[in-house]
C-alpha positions as CSV (number, residue, x, y, z in Angstrom):
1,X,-32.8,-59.6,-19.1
2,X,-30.3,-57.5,-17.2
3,X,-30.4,-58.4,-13.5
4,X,-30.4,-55.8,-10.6
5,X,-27.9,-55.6,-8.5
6,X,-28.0,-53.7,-5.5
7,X,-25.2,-52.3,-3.6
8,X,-24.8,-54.4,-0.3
9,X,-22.4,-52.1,1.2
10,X,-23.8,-48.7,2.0
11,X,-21.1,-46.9,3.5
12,X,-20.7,-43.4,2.7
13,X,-17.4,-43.2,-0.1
14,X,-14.7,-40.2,0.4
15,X,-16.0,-38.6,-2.5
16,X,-19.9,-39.0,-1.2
17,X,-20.1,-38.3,2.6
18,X,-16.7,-37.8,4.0
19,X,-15.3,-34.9,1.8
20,X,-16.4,-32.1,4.6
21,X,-14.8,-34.1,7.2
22,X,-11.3,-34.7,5.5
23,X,-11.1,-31.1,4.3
24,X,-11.7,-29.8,7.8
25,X,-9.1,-32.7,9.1
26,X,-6.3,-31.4,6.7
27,X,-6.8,-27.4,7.4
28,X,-6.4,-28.4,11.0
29,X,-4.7,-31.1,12.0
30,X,-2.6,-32.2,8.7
31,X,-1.6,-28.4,8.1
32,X,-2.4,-27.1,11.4
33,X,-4.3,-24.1,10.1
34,X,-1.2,-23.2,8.4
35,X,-3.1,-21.7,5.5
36,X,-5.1,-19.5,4.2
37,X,-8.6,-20.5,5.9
38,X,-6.8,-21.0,9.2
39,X,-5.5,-17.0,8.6
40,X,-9.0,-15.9,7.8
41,X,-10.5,-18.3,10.6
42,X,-7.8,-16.8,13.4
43,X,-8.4,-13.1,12.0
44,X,-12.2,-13.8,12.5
45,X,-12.5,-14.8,16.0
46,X,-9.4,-11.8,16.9
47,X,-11.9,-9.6,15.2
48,X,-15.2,-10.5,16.7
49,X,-13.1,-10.3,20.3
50,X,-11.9,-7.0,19.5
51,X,-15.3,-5.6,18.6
52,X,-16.9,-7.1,21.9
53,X,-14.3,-6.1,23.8
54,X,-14.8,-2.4,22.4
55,X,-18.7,-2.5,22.5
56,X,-19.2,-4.1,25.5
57,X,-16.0,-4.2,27.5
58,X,-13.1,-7.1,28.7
59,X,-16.5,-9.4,29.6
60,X,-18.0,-10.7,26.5
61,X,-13.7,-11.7,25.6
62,X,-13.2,-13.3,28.7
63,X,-16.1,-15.4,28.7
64,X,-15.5,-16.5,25.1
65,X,-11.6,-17.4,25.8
66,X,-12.8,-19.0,29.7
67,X,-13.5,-22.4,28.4
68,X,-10.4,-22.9,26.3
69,X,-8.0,-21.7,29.3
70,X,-10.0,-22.7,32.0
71,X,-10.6,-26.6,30.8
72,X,-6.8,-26.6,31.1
73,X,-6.2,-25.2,33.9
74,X,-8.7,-27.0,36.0
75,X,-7.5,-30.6,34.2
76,X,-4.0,-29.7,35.1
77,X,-4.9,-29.1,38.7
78,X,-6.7,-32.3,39.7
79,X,-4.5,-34.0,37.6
80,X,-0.6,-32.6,38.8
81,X,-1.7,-31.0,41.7
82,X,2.2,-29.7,42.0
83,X,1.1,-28.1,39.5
84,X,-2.1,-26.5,41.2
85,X,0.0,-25.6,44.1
86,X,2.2,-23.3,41.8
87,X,-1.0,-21.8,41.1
88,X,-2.6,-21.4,43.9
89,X,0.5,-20.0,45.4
90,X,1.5,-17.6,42.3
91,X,-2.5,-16.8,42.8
92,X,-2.3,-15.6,46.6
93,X,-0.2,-12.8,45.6
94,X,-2.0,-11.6,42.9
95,X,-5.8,-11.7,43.6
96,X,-5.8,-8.2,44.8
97,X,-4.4,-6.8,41.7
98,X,-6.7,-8.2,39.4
99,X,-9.7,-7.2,42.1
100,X,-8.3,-3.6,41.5
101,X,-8.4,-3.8,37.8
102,X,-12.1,-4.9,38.0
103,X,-11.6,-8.4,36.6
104,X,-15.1,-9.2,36.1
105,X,-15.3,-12.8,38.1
106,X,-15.4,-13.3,41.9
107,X,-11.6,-13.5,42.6
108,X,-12.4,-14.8,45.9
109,X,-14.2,-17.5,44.9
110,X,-11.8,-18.4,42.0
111,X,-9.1,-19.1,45.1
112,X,-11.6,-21.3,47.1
113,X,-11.9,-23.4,43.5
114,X,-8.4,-23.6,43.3
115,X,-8.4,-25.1,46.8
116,X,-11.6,-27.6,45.9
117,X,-9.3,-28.9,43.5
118,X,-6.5,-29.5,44.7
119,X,-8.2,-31.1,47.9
120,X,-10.3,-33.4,45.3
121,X,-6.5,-34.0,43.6
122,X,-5.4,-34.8,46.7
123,X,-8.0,-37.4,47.6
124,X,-7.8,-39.1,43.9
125,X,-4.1,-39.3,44.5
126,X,-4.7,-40.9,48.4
127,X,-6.8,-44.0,45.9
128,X,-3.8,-44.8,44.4
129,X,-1.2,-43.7,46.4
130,X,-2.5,-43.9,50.0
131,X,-0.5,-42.1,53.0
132,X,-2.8,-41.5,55.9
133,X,-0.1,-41.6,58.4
134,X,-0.4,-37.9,57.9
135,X,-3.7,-37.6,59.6
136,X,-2.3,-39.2,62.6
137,X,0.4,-36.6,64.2
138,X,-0.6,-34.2,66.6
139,X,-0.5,-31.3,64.5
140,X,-2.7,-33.2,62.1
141,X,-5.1,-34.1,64.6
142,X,-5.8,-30.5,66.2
143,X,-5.9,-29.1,62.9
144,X,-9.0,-31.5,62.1
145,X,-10.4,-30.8,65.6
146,X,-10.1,-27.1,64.8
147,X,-11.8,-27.5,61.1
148,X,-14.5,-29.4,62.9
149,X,-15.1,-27.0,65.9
150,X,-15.2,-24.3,63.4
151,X,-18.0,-26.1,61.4
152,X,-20.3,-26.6,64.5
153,X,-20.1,-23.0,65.0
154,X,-22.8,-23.1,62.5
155,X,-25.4,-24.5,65.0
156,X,-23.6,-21.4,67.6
157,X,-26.7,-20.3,69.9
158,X,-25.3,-17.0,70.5
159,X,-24.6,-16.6,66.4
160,X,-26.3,-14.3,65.0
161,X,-26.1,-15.0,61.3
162,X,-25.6,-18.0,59.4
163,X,-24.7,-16.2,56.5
164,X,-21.6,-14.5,58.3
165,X,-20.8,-18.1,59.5
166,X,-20.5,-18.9,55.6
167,X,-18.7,-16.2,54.2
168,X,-16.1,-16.3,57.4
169,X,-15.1,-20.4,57.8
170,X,-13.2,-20.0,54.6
171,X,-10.6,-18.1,56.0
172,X,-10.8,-19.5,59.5
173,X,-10.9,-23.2,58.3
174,X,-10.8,-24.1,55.0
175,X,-7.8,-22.8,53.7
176,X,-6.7,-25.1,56.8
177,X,-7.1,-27.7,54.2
178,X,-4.0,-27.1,52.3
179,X,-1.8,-28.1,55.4
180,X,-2.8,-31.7,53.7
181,X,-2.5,-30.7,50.4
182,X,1.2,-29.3,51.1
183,X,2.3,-32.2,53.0
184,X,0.8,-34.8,50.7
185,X,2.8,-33.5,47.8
186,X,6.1,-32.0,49.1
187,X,7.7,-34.8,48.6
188,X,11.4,-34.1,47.2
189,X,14.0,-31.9,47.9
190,X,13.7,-30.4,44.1
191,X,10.1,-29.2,44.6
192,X,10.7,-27.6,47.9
193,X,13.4,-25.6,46.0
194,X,11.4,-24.5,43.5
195,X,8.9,-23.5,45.8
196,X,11.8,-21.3,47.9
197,X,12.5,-19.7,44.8
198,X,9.4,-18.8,43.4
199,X,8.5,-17.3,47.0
200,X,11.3,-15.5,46.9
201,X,10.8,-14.4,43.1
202,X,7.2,-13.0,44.3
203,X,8.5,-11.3,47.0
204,X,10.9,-9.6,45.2
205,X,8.2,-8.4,42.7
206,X,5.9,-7.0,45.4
207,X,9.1,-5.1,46.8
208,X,9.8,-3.5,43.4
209,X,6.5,-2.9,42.7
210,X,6.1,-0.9,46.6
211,X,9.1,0.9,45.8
212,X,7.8,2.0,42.6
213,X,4.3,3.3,44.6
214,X,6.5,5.3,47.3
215,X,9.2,6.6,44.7
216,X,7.2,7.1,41.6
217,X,3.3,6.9,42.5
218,X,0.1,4.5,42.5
219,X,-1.7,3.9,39.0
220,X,-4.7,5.5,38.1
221,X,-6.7,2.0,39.0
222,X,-4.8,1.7,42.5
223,X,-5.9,5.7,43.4
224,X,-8.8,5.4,42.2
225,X,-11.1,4.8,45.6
226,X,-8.6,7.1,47.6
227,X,-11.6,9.5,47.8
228,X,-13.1,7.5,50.4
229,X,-12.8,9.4,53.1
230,X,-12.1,5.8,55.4
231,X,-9.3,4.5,52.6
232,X,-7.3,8.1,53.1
233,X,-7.3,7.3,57.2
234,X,-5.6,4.5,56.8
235,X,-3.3,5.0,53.9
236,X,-2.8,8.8,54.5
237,X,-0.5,9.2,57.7
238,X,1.4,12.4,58.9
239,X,1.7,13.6,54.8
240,X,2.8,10.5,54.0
241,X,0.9,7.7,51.8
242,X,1.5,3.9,53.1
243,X,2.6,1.7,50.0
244,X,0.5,-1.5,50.3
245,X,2.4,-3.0,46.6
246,X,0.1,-6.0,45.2
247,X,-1.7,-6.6,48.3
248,X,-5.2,-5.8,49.9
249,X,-3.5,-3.3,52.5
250,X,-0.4,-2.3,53.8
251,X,-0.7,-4.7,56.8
252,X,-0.8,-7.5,54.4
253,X,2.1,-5.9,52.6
254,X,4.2,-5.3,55.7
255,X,3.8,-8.7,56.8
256,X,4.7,-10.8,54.0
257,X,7.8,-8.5,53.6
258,X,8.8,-9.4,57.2
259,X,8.5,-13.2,56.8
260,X,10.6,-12.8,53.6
261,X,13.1,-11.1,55.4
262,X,13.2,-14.1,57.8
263,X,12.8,-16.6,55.1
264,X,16.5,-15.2,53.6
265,X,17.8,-15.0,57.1
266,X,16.9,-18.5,57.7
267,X,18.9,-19.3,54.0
268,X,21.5,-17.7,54.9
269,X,22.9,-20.4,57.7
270,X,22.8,-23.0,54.8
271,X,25.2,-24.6,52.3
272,X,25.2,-21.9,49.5
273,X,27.8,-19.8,48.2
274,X,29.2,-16.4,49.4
275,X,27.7,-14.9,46.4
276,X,24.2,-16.1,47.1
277,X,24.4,-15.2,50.6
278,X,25.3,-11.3,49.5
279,X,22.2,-11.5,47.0
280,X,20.1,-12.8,50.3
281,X,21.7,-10.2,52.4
282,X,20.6,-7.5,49.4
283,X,17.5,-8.7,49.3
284,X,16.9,-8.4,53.4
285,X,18.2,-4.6,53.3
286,X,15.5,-3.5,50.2
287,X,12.7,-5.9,52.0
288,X,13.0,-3.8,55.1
289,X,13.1,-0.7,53.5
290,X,9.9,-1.4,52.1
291,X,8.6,-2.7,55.3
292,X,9.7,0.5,56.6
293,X,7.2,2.7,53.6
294,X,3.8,0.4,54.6
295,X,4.1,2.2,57.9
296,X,3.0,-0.8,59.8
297,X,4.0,-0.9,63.3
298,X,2.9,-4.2,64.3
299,X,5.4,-5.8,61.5
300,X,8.1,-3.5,62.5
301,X,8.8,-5.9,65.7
302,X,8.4,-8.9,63.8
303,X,11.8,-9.4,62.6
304,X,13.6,-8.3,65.7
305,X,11.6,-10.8,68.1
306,X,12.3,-13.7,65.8
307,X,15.9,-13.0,65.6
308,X,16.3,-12.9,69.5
309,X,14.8,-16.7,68.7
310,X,17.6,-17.1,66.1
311,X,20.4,-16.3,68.8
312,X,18.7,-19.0,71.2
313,X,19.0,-21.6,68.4
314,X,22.1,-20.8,67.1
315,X,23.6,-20.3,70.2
316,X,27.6,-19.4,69.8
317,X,30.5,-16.8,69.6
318,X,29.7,-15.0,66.6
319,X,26.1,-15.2,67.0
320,X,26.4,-13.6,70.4
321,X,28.9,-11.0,68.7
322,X,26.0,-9.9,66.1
323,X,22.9,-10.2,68.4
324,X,25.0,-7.6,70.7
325,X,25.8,-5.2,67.7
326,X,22.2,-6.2,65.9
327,X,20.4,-4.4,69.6
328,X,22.7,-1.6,70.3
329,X,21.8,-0.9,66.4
330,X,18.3,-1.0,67.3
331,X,18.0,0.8,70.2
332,X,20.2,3.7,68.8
333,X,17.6,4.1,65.8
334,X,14.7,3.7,68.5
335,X,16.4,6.9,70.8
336,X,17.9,8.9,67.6
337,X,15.6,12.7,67.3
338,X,14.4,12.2,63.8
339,X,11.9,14.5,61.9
340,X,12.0,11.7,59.5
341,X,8.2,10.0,59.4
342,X,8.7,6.7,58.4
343,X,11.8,6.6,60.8
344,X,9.1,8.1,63.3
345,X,6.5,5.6,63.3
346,X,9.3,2.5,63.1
347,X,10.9,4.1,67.0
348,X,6.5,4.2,67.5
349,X,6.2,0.5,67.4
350,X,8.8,0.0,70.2
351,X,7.2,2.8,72.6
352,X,3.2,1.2,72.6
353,X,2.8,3.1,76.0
354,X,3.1,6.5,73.8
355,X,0.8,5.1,71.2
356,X,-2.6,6.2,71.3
357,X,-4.2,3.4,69.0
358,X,-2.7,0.7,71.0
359,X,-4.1,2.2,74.3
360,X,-8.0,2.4,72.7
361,X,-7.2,-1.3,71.3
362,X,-6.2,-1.9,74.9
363,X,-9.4,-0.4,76.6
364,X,-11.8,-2.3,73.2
365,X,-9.8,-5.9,75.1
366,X,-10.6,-5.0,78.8
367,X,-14.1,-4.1,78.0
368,X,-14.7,-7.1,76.0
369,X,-13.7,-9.6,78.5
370,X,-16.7,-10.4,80.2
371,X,-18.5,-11.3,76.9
372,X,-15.5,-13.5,76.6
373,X,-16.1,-15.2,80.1
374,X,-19.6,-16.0,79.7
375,X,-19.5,-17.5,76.2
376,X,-17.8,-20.5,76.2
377,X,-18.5,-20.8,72.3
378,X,-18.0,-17.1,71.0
379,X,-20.7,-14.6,69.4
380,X,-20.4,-17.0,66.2
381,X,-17.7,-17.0,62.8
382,X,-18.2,-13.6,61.3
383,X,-19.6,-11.8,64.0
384,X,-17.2,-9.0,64.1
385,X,-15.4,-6.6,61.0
386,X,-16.7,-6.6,57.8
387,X,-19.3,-9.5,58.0
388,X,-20.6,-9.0,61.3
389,X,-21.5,-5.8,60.0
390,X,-23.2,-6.8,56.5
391,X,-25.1,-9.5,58.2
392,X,-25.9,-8.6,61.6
393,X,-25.3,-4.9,61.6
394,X,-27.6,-4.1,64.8
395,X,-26.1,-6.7,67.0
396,X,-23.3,-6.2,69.9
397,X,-20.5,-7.5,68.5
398,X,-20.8,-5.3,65.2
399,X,-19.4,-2.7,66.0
400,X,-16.5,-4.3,67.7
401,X,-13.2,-3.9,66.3
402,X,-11.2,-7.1,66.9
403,X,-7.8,-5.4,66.2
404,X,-6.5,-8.7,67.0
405,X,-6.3,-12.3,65.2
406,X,-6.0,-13.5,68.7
407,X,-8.6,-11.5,70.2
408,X,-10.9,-11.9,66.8
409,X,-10.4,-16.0,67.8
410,X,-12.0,-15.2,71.8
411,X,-14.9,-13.0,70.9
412,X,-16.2,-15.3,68.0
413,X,-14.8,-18.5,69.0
414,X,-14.9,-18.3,73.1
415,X,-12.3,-19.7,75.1
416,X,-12.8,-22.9,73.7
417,X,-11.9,-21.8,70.2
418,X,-9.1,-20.0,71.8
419,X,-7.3,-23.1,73.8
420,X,-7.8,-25.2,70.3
421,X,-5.7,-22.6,68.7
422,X,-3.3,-21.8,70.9
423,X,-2.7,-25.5,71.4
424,X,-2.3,-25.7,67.5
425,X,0.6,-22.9,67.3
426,X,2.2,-24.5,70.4
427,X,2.7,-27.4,68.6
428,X,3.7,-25.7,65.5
429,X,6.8,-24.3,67.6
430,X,7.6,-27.0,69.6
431,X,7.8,-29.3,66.0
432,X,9.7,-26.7,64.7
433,X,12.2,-26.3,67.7
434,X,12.5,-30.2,67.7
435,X,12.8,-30.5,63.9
436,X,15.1,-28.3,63.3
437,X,17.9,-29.6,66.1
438,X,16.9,-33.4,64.2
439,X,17.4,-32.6,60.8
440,X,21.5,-33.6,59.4
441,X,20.9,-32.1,56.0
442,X,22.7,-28.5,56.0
443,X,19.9,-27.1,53.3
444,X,17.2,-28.6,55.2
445,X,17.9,-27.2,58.5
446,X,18.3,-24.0,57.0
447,X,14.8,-23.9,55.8
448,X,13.6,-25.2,59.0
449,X,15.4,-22.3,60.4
450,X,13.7,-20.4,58.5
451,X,10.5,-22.1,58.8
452,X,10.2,-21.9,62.4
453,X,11.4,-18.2,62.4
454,X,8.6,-17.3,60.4
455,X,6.0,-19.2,62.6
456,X,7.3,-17.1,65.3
457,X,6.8,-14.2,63.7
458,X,3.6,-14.6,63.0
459,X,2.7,-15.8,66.3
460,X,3.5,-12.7,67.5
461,X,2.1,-10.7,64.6
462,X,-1.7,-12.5,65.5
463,X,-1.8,-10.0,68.9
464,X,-2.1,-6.3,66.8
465,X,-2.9,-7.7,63.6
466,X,-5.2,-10.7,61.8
467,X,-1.8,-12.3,60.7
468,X,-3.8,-15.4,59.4
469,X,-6.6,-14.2,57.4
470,X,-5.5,-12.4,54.2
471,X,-3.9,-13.8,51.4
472,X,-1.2,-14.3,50.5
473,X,-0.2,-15.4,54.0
474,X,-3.0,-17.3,54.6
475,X,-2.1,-19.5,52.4
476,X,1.7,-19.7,52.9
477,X,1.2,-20.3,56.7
478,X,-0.3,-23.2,56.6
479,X,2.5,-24.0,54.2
480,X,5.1,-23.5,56.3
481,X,3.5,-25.2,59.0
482,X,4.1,-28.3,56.2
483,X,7.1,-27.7,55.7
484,X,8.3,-27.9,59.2
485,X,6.3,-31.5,59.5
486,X,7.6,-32.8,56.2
487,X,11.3,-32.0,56.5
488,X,12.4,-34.4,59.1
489,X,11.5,-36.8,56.2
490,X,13.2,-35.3,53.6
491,X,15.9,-35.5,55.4
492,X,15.5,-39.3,56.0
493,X,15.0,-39.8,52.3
494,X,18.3,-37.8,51.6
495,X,20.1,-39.7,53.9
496,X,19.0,-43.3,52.6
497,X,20.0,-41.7,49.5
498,X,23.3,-41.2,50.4
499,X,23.9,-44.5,52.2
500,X,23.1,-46.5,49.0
501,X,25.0,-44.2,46.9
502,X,28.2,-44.7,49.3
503,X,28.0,-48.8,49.6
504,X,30.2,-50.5,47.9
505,X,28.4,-52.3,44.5
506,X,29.0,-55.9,43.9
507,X,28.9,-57.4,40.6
């Protein structure tokens, strides 16, 4: 008799269980859907998108393609957080853009993601690589004691809403957070370039894209809320229609072209050739005209009070020569007749007696003053503008219009909040000042020229405007507040560089 045998091995053969699995292998990873079912697979999912996307809108797309670009993404920031800074910073510029053509995700929130993960990057990196000397300066430390005084405004008596507390400390203190970030992972020469040049690349862009608002028109998605009778107050001015380019509002705009003007300024005193310099010079003359089509007065001063700082550091014959021919430039186009607008409201900004906004933002700071005196704390993060009034729309400080980054800081802060951050742009100068006579490296001190000139700026720019809480120079603030900490160290590093590459080597 035959005896039975039974198979001992019971894995599944090619031929039996596998067959499914090595066809699908081969169309994808052997032929890389270079074939026929790949075509049909492709044309399939293109199709379906299409058909959403024509039924129901860009929503049902976006939320099918989110995963595969947003698993990415978020990888690659935790992960190269150089990476996430290119991001975020590429980001700042264009969140208003895609708010205007109704992208339908918080865009807000998608920028204070960005920010979790690059502060959870930067923590992963401190594991391995661990530099906490950074916490210990005294920029550093008032920075943290600012973060924390801003979160114990949530437990504010005088606050009236949590909520506004919430929706406000992002601005105030959380976006703080990138100083860290920045400094953490600025760490050669080569990066800082690259970041120069793609500020300097978006700036350009939002120019162009102005000069094509003033000279050609808006797009139909940029006009379409200008029948709000509040939008047409502020952008509608003496027949004339302020350009605000990429950004939420022409102060915004204005502000970030006048920093840009400083930043090539700033480049200008460094080691680059005549042609560069002529491109930088360019670039000044069509970022001030641009300035000039915003029609924002408080920016208008900007650049001329940072370059009477520029004359102080640079202090010589030829500077003197073009400071002298720089103000009797300026004050001929301030005392020049014109019955040119924009030319009008640029002489406006250097006449604030004759201006009758700045005397009713005067009179809204004298009668707010007493509230200031007797609350050490502030009314509470939020209480004024746009959250004050969602949240706590009955209360006093409602209906207050700030007007004032500084002032904003007083009424909802208190005095206390106001000596922290005073104290905290004092330092940022006086590093800056001191930096920028330490640092050897010609490049270096050019962008800590520049640097500093743009802290100024914006210093000053804090009294009639918020200069701190809008993107994108929220974000590049605290930036260049980095910057001017971590270049004194580049500038070690290159130098150590340079003294090993000069000794003599020995075999």
């Amino acid at each position: 008799m035959e005896k039975l045998q039974l198979p001992l091995d019971s894995t599944p053969t090619p031929e039996k269980g596998n067959k499914v699995l090595l066809f699908l292998k081969r169309i994808t990873i052997t032929e890389k859907l270079l074939n026929m079912y790949g075509v049909t697979f492709l044309l399939g999912i293109c199709l379906t998108l299409g058909f959403l996307t024509g039924k129901f809108g860009p929503a049902p797309g976006i939320l099918i393609l989110a995963p595969f670009i947003g698993i990415p993404i978020v990888t690659a920031v935790v992960a190269y957080p150089r990476f996430g800074i290119v991001v975020l910073l590429v980001m700042a510029f264009f969140l208003f853009v895609l708010m205007r053509l109704g992208v339908p995700f918080p865009a807000g929130t998608l920028m204070d993601a960005l920010q979790a993960l690059l502060l959870l990057g930067f923590f992963i990196n401190q594991k391995s690589n661990p530099d906490w000397k950074m916490f210990k300066d005294p920029l550093s430390i008032v920075i943290l004691i600012w973060i924390g005084y801003n979160v114990l405004q949530v437990a504010n008596p005088a606050s009236e809403s949590r909520m506004a507390w919430l929706y406000t400390i992002r601005s105030m203190a959380v976006v703080m957070t990138m100083y860290f970030v920045f400094m953490y992972q600025i760490k050669t020469i080569s990066f800082l370039k690259f970041i120069i040049k793609l500020w300097l690349g978006l700036a350009l862009f939002s120019a162009l894209y102005a000069f094509k608002q003033e000279h050609i028109g808006f797009f139909g998605f940029e006009s379409a809320n200008f029948n709000d009778p509040e939008i047409i107050g502020l952008l509608f001015i003496n027949g004339h229609w302020r350009v605000f380019s990429i950004f939420s509002d022409p102060v915004a705009f204005a502000y970030n072209m006048a920093i840009s003007i400083l930043l090539c300024i700033g480049l200008m005193f460094g080691p680059i050739s005549a042609t560069k310099k002529k491109i930088l010079g360019a670039m000044v003359i069509f970022f001030f005209m641009n300035m000039l089509y915003s029609g924002t007065r408080g920016a208008y001063v900007l650049v001329p009070v940072a370059l009477v700082l520029l004359a102080i550091l640079n202090f010589n014959r030829r500077i003197m020569i073009f400071s002298a021919v720089a103000g009797f430039m300026l004050a001929f186009i301030i005392s020049i007749p014109t019955s040119n607008q924009t030319l009008y409201r640029f002489q406006s900004a250097f006449k604030p007696s004759d201006d009758a906004s700045f005397n009713v933002r005067k009179n809204n700071q004298k009668r707010i003053q007493p509230y200031i005196q007797s609350h050490p704390m502030g009314g509470g993060l939020g209480a004024t503008g746009v959250w004050g009034q969602r949240f706590a729309p009955h209360s006093f400080l409602a209906s207050f219009p700030p007007d004032s980054g500084y002032v904003r800081v007083a009424v909802e802060l208190g005095w206390l909040g106001l000596i922290i951050f005073c104290t905290f742009m004092f330092l940022v100068l006086k590093t800056g000042v001191e930096n920028f006579y330490k640092i050897k490296d010609p490049f270096l001190k050019s962008i800590a020229l520049s640097m500093l000139l743009i802290a100024f700026a914006l210093n000053i720019g804090n009294y009639p405007q918020e200069a701190f809480v809008q993107f994108p120079t929220s974000i590049y603030f605290y930036m260049v507040v980095a910057i001017i900490n971590v270049a004194p160290k580049l500038d070690k590093q290159q130098s150590a560089e340079e003294i090993t590459k000069n000794e003599p080597q020995f075999i």
